[in-house]
N, C-alpha and C positions, 0 to 999 in steps of 0.2 A: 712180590707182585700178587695183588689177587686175582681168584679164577677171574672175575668180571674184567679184568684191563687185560689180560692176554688176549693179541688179535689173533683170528685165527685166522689159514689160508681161506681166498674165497675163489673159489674156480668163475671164470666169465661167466658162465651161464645164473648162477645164484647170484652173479652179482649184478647182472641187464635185470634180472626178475626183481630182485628188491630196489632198486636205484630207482626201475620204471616205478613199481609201487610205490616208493615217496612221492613221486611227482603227481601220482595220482591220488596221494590224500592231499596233496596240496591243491588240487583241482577239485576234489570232494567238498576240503573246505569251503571252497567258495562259493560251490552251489550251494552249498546251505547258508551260508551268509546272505547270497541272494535270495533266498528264498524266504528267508525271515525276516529280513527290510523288506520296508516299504518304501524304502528312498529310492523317488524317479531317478536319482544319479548314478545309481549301481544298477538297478532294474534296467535303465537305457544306455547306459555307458559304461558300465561294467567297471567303474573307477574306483576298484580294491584291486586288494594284496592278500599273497598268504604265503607262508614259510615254514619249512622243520630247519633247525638251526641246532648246532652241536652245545654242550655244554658251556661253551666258554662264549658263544651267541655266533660264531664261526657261520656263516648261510650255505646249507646244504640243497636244500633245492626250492624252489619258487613257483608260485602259482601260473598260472599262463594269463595274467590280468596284465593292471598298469603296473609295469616291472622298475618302474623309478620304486613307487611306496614299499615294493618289494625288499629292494637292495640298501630302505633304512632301519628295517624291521632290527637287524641285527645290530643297529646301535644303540635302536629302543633298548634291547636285551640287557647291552652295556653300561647304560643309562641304568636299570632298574636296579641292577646287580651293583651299582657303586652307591644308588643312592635310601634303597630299602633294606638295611640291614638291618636299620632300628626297628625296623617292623616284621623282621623276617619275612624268609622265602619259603612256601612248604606246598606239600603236595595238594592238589586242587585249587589254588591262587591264579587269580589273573588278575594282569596290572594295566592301568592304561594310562596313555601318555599323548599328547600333542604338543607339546615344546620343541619348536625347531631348533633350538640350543641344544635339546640336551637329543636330539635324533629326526623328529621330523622334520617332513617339508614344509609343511605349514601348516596352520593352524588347524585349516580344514578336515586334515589328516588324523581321525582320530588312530591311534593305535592301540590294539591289547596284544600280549603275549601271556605264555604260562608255561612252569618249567613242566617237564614230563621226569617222573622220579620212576625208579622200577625197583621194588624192594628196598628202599630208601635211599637210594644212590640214584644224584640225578643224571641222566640218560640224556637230555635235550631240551630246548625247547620249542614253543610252536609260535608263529604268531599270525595274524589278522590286522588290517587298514583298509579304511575306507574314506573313502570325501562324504564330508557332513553337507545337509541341509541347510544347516545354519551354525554359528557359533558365538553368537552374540554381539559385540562391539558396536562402532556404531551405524553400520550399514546392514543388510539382510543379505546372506547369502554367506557370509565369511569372508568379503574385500571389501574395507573397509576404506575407499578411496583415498579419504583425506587423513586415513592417520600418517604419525609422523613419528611414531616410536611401537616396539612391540604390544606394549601393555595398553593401545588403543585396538587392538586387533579382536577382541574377543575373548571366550574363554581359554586359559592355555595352563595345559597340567604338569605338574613332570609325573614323573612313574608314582601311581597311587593303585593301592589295591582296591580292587574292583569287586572281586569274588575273593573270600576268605574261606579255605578248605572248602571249595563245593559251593558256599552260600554266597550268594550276592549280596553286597550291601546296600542294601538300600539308599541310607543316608548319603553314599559318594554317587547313588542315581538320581535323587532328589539333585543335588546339588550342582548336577551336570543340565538338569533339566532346567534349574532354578534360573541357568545363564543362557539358554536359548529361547528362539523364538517357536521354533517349529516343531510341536510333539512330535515328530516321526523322529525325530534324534534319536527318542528313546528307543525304538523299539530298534533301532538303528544297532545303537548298540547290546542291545540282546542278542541283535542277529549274529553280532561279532564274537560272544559268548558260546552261543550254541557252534557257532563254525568251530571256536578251540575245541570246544567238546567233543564234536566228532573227530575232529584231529587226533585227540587227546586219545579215545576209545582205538583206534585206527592202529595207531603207534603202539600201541600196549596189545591188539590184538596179533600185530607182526612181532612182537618180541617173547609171545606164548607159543605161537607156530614155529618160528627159527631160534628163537634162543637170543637172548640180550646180546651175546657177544659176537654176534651174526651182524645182527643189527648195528652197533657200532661201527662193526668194522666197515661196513659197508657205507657210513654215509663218511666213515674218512677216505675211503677210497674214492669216494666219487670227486671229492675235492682232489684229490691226488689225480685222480685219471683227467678233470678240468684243469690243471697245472701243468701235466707232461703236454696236452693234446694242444693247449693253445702255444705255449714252449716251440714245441714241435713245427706247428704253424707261424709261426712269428720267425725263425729260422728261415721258410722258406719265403722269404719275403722280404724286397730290398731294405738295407741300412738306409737311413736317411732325417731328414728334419722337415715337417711339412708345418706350415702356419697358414690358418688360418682367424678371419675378422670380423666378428656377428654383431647386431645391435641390435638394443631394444631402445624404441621411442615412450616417453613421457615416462614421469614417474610419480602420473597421480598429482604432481601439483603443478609443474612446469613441463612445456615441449623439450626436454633436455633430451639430449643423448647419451647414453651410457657405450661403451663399447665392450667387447667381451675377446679377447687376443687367447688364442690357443697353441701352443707350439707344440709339437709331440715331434718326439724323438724315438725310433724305431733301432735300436741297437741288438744286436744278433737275437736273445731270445726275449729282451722286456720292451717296454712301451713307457714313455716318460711323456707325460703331460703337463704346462708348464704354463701359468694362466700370466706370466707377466705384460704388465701393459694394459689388464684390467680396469675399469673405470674403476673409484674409489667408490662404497658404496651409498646408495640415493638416499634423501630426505624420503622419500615414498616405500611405496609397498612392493618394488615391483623385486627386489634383493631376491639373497636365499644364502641360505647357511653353509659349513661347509659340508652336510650331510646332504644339502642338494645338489653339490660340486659332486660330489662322490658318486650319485647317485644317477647324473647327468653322465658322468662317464663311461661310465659300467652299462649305462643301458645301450651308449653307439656301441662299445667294444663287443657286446654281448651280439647284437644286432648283424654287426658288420663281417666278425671275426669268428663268431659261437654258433653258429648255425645248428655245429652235429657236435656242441662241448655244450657239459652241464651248466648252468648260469649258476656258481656260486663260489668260494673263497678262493676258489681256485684259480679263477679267473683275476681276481683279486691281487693275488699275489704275483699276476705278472705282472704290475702297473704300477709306478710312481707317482703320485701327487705334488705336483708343485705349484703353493699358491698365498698370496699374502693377505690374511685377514685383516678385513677393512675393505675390499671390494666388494663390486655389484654380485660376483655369484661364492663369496664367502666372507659376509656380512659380520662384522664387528659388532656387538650387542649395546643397545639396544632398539638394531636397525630394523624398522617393519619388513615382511616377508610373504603376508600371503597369499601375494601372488607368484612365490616362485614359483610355484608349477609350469604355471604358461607364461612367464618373463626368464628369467634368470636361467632356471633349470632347462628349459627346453630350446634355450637359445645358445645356451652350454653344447647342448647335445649339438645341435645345427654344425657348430664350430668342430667340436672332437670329428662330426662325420665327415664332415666335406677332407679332414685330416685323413681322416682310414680310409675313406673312397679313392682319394689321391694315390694313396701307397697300392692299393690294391692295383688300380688301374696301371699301373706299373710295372705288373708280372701276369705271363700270360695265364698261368696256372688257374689266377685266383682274377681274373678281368670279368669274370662274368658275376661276379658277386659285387661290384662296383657299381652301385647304385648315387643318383642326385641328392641331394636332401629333401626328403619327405613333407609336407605342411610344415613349413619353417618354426609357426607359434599357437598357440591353442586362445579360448578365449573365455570371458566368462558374462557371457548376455545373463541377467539375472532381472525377474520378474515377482515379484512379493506381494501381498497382500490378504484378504480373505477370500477363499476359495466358492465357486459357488453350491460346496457340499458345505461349507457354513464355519470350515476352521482356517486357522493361522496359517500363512505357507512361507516359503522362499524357493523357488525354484531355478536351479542353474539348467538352462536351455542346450541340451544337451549334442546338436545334428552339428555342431563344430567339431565333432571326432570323427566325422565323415569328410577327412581331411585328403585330399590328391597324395600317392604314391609316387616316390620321386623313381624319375627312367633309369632303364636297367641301359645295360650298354650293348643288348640286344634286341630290346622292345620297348614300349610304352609304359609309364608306369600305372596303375591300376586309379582309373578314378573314383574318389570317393573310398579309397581303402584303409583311410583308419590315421590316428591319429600314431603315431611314430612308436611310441611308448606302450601304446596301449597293443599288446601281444595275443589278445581276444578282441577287434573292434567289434565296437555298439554304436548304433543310433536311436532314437528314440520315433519310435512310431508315432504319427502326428495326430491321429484317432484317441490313444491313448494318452496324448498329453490333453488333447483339447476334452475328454471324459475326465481327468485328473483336474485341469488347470480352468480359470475364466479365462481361456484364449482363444480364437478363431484364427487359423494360418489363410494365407491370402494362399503363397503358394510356399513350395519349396523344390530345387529345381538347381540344374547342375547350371555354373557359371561356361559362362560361352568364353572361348581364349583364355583360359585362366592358364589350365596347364603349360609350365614352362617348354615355348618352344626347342630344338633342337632334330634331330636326324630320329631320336625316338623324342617323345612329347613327354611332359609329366604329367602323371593323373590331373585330371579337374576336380576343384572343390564345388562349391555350393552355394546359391542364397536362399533366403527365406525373408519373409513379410508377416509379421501377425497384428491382429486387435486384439482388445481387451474384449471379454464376450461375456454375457451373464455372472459380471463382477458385480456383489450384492449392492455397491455404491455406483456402478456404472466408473470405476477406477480401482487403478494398478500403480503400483511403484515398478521405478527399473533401474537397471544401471549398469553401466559396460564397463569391465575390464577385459582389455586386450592388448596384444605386441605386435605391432608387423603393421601398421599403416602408411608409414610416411616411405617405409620402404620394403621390397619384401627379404624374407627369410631363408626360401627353399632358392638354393643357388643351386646351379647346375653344375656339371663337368664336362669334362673335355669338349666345350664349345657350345653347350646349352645355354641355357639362357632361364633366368630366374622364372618360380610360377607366382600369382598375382598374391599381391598384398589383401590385408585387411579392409573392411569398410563397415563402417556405422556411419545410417541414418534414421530421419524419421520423417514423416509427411502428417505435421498436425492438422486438426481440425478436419478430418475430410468429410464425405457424407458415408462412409462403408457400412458405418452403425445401420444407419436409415436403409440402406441396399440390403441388407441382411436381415431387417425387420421385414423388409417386402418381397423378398424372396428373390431381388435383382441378383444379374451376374457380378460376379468379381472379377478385377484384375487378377492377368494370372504374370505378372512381371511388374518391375518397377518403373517401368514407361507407362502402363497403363493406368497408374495411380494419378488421378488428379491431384494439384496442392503443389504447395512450395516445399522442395524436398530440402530438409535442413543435413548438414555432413556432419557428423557428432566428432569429438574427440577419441580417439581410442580408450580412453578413460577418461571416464564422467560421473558426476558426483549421482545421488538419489534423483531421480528427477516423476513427476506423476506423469500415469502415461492417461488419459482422458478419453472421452467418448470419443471414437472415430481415431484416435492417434493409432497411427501406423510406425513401427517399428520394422525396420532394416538391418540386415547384417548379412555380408557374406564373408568366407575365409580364406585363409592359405591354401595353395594350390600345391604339386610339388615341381620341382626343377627339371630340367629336363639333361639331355645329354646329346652331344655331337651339333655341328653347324646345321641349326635347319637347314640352309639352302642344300644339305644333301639328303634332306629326308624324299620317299619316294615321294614326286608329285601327284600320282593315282590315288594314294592314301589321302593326301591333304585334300583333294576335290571331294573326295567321300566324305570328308571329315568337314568342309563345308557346305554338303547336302545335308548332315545331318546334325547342322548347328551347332558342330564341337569349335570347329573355327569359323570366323570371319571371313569374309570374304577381303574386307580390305587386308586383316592377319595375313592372308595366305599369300596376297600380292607383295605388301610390305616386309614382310619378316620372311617367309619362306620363298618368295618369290613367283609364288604358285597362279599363272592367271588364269580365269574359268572362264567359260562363255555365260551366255544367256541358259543355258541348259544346265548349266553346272560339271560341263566335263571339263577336263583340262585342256588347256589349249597349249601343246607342246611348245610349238617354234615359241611361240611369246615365253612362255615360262624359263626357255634359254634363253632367251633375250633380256627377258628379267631378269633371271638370275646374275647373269655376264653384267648387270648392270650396277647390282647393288655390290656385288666383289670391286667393280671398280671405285663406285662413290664411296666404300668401304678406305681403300687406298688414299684415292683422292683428299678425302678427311684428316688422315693418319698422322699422326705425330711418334715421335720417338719417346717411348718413355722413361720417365724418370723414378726411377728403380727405390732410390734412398739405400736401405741397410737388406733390400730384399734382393734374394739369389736364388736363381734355378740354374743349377751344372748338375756334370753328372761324373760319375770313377766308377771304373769297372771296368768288364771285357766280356764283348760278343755283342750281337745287334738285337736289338729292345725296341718297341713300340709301345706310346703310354698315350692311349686311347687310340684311334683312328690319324689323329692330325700331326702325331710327331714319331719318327724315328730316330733313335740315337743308336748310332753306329762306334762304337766304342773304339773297335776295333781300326775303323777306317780315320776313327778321329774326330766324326764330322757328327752334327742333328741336322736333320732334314726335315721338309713338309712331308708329313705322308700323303699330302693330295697330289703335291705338282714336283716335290723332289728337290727343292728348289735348298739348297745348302744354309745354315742360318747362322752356324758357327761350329768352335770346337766344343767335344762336352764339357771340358775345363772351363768355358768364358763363361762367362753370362747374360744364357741367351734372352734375358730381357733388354737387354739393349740390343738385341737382333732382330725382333721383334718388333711389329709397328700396332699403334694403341690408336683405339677409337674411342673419345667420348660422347655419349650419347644419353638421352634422359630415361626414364627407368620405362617409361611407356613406350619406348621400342622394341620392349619383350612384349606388347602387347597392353590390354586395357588394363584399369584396376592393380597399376604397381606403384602405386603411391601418388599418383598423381591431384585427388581431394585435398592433400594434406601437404603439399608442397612448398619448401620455401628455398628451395635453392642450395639445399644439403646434399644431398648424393644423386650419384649418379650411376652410369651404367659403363664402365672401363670393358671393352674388345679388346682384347689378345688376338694379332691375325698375321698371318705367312704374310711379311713385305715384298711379294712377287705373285702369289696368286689370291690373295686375299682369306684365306680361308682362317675361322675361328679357332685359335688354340683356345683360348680358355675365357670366360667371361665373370667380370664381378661385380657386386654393386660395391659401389666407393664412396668414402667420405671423405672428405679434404684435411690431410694433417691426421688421416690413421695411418695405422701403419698398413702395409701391401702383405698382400698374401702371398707367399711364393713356396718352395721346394726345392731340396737339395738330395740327392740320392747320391750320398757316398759311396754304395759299392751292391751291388744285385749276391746274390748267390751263384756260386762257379759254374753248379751244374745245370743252371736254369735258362742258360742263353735262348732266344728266339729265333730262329732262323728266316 
């Protein structure tokens, strides 16, 4: 063996100090990457990646960005290293890559990496991603609505050397350039250049201070200590099988539906996720490979389970993949893809979470880490044209990352807290785009009722309104790709209720131009817009946006947690002085009535309340389960959330509201259980309702005796049901 491969002891304390230092040149890097682009996308939305990764592309630690691009870096790696041989691999090379076949997520996603050698033996490598500007094909922005295969997508690389010892190539910049529209690409990717570089410089200056074989050891340990610690945690956490059933609508050519079936298996110390039941994958864009699969799961597990464990192979290795190539989120080549970021990939995540939220909410230990789903889908409003500083643009409209925080199961979720994935959220200051872009915002402004009601609420998302403003021709292109209109995404738990769907529109022709020539007021809402408000599709092809055309979009909200009608009533009347809810919201869903003053007015508020529990019942039907099961095996008394206790011991599950017996843990208590269907707009406004055609709905789970909400979902007819089966808790973790 040589000196170089002998590990040596590393005492904890040298090994917090160096573990922490990677993470912080992974953070280094990206302020530099930021700071060398000029892409509005990174600049406002922080939508990069960055990595040190072991020899064999193994991921050691990760940027604190959008931690999807993160967790495919180390395919890139894979990728390079099988397919650059003829060209070698040597010290100062960076390669770059955007092939969602052979690692990314999509197109948009440029990657570089570069390996790190130390005396000729290589040591590791680093990498950098970011979302492009533009990538050619035939739309601006990088979604390409109407393609129908990869290769309409834009430009798409596999691993090409980029930098040859030290030197950039030119020719492979030209060439990158030669295929977009938006000069900033370039400088885009220089920024991604100089971010390895300091990486590069970073890593080499840690291996002069501690010694190569320091270093080493230390980023195997960290994988190692991500391995025992999640191990360790998955141990203390019920055996079980949870399923959950996401969708995404349209796929760019037709209103289809795709479905997206999650089943994870929780066995003493791994985690088995199991995609069958998958739609096959679309004629459209909205797919994603199986490096988006991967990369969709890692980021709930990392999320849900990883709080105080390192995010990298180590986590890895306690998870199964199981999935048939040819579906909607691991697409058969050569299936269009790039929009899996915000279809596929993130509607992935939605599924795997609402899966670990479930499990969590199941042990008291770990119940307060049990959060709703977050902004169910992300979106991509995109605006092109000439700027009016006199060049070419494409701009993706960035304040959709200011997506609602889905409820804790002891509070509120954070409004406008960030888009799920993204582990640094950004918005984009509106000043700054309208100096950047020919755009004037009407407004922008937290959506009223959006966040999913429940006992805690889900964060509220957002709308905005813009014009076209000092565009050299007095015109703009645009075009929407998005997921989550016909229904929303961010589901709740234990009795929440989903937060609000998507929306695109537009209000052509109006006079705003002319108000803003003469220094009139503006609307500051979308009631205040004069004009025929047109509801766009959630994907739509190029369309011009013209003098005075007003463009529309608000987003995902996140889901909420527990039966409203046990949220405090004090709070909702608050939250209806200060336009968070409705007034009719508060009455109808929560049950909450105010006076003329705006306090609560108690005795009615019982009286409401008492009333919707009944017409709850009254409605109720028995439901029809199919292949879905919730029982439970074990021993000692458990409560999984608020609304259910299972009494193992005694034999029995109960309401935890009223006590009321529902069956044994053995049966299955969905057929003890009474079901309400109801349409998605009785979570409130804005849940699909524009785009309605009589597809889903809103399935109640509620106590057959006091009416109280176990669990709430949205449904489509002929999927499959969500349910849960907990085979057996941990001995020593009974609840008293």
């Amino acid at each position: 063996m040589q000196m170089s491969e002998i590990r040596p002891e590393i005492d904890p304390v040298t090994f917090e100090v160096l573990n922490h230092r990677l993470l912080s040149i992974t953070e280094e890097m990206g302020i530099q990457y930021m700071r060398c682009s000029g892409s509005n996308v990174l600049i406002t939305g922080n939508d990069a990646a960055t990595a040190i990764m072991q020899p064999d592309g193994a991921l050691v630690s990760v940027g604190p960005y959008i931690v999807t691009q993160g967790n495919v870096l180390p395919l890139i790696v894979e990728s390079t290293m099988r397919l650059s041989g003829d060209v070698g691999i040597r010290d100062g090379d960076i390669f770059i890559c955007n092939d969602p076949y052979l690692g990314a997520i999509h197109h948009p996603d440029f990657a570089t990496v570069a390996p790190i050698y130390w005396k000729g033996e290589l040591i590791g490598w680093i990498g950098a991603s970011g979302h492009q500007l533009d990538t050619g094909g035939m739309d601006p922005g990088g979604f390409s609505i109407k393609a129908v295969d990869v290769h309409q997508e834009g430009l798409r690389m596999p691993p090409v050397k980029l930098v040859d010892g030290g030197v950039m190539r030119e020719d492979v910049l030209r060439w990158i350039m030669n295929q977009v529209r938006d000069p900033l690409v370039g400088l885009d990717v220089k920024g991604q250049v100089a971010a390895l570089n300091t990486g590069r410089r970073r890593i080499l200056e840690l291996i002069e201070t501690w010694g190569v074989a320091t270093v080493k050891a230390v980023m195997a340990r960290s994988i190692e200590h991500a391995r025992d610690k999640l191990r360790q945690r998955l141990a203390e956490l019920p055996d079980g099988v949870w399923r959950d059933v996401q969708y995404i609508d349209h796929d760019g050519h037709q209103p289809l539906i795709y479905q997206i079936v999650c089943t994870m298996t929780k066995q003493g110390d791994r985690l088995t996720f199991d995609f069958e039941g998958t739609s096959d994958n679309a004629r459209g864009l909205i797919n994603a490979t199986f490096s988006g699969l991967q990369a969709a799961v890692l980021s709930a597990v990392y999320i849900n389970l990883c709080w105080d464990i390192p995010w990298n192979r180590g986590v890895r290795d306690c998870i199964e993949l199981r999935s048939r190539v040819g579906t909607v989120n691991n697409c058969a080549y050569p299936a269009p893809c790039a929009m899996a970021t915000i279809s596929a990939v993130i509607v992935t995540i939605d599924a795997s979470w609402r899966c670990l939220s479930q499990m969590l909410l199941a042990e008291e230990k770990y119940r307060e880490q049990a959060m709703a789903v977050w902004s169910g889908t992300s979106m991509a409003p995109i605006f092109a044209g000439t700027s009016q500083h006199g060049f070419p643009f494409a701009a993706t409209e960035m304040s959709h990352f200011g997506g609602g925080g889905g409820a804790r199961t002891y509070d509120d979720g954070v409004d406008t807290a960030g888009i799920v994935f993204n582990t640094t959220p950004n918005m984009p200051n509106i000043e700054d785009q309208e100096s950047e872009y020919p755009v004037l915002y009407l407004f922008r402004r937290h959506l009223r009722d959006s966040g999913g009601p429940g006992r805690y609420r889900g964060g509220r998302s957002a709308e905005l309104a813009y014009i076209a403003h000092k565009a050299p021709d007095d015109r703009l292109e645009g075009l929407f790709a998005g997921t989550g209109a016909e229904m929303p995404n961010a589901i709740g738990i234990g009795g929440g209720m989903p937060g609000a769907a998507i929306r695109v529109a537009r209000v052509p022709g109006t006079d705003l131009a002319e108000r803003v020539a003469r220094g009139a007021p503006l609307p500051a809402s979308l009631q205040e817009i004069d004009g025929k408000l047109e509801i766009l599709a959630p994907k739509h092809t190029r369309s011009p946006i013209g003098r005075g055309d007003v463009w529309y979009h608000s987003w995902q909200a996140g889901g909420g947690y527990g039966d409203p009608l046990d949220r405090d009533p004090a709070r909702v009347a608050q939250e209806v002085a200060r336009r968070v809810v409705s007034r009719e919201a508060a009455r109808d869903i929560y049950g909450v009535v105010t006076d003329d003053a705006g306090a609560c007015d108690i005795e009615a508020t019982k009286a409401r309340r008492a009333e919707i529990r009944r017409q709850r019942l009254d409605h109720a039907t028995t439901p029809e389960p199919g292949d879905a099961v919730i029982s439970f095996r074990g021993t000692g008394r458990r409560s999984i959330g608020d609304n259910l206790i299972v009494d193992l011991d005694a034999g029995q599950v109960a309401c935890g509201q009223c006590g009321h017996v529902h069956c044994r843990p053995e049966d299955n208590l969905l057929l003890y259980l009474r079901e309400v269907d109801a349409p998605l707009d009785a979570a409130g406004p804005v849940r699909g309702e524009d785009y309605d055609v009589g597809r889903f709905r809103l399935r109640q789970l509620c106590c057959g005796n006091c009416g109280t909400l176990i669990d709430v979902q949205v449904a489509l007819d002929g999927a499959p049901r969500p349910y849960f089966r907990i085979g057996n808790w941990p001995e020593q973790k009974s609840v008293g």
